[in-house]
C-alpha positions in Angstrom: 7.6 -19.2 -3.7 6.7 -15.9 -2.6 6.4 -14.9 -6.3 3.5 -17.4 -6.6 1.7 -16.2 -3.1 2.0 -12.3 -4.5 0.4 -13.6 -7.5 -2.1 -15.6 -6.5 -3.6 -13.9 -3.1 -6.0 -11.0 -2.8 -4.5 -7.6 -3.0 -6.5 -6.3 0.2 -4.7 -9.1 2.3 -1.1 -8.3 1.0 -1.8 -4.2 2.2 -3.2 -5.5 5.1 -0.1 -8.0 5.6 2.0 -4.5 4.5 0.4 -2.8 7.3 1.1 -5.6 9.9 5.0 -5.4 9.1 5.0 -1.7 9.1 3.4 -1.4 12.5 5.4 -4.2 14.3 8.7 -2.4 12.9 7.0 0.7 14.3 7.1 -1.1 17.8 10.4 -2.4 17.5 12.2 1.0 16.1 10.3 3.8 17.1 10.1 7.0 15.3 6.2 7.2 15.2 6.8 7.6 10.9 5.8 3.7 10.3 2.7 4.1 12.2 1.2 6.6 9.9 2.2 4.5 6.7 0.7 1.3 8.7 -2.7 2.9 8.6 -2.1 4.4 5.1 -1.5 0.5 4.5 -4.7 -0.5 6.2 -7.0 2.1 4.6 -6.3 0.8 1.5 -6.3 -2.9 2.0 -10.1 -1.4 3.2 -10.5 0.6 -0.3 -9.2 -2.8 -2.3 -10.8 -5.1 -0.6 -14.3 -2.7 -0.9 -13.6 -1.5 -4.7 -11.9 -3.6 -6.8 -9.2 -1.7 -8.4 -6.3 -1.6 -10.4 -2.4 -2.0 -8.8 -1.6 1.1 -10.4 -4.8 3.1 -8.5 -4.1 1.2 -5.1 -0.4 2.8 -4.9 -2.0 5.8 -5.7 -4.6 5.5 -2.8 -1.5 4.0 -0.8 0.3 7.8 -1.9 -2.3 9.8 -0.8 -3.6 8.0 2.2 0.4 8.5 3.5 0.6 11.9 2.7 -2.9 12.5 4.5 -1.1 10.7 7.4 1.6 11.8 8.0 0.6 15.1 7.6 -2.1 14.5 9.8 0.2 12.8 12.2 
């Protein structure tokens, strides 16, 4: 069932639905780490959803939007 929703949905929703999970586990253990991958989650459902590209060149915006993050952060 979830197989078939992965499949089927738009990339930049699932990142954004990544980054949803990752900042409410943020609020319910916090650490401030999962913050910093939540927004690395929700800048690229933004680059997806504005460029449409590939899986493999979304975890690689995913990679370097956390590092940017967290080392930011």
């Amino acid at each position: 069932m979830i197989a078939q929703f992965v499949e089927g949905a738009n990339p930049a929703i699932i990142w954004a639905i990544l980054a949803l999970i990752m900042a409410g586990a943020e609020l319910l253990a916090p650490g401030m780490f999962l913050i910093w991958l939540a927004i690395a989650a929700g800048l690229t459902a933004l680059t997806t959803l504005l460029l449409p590209i590939s899986a493999p060149f979304q975890m690689l915006a995913f990679a370097i939007f956390s590092a940017l993050a967290v080392s930011g952060g």
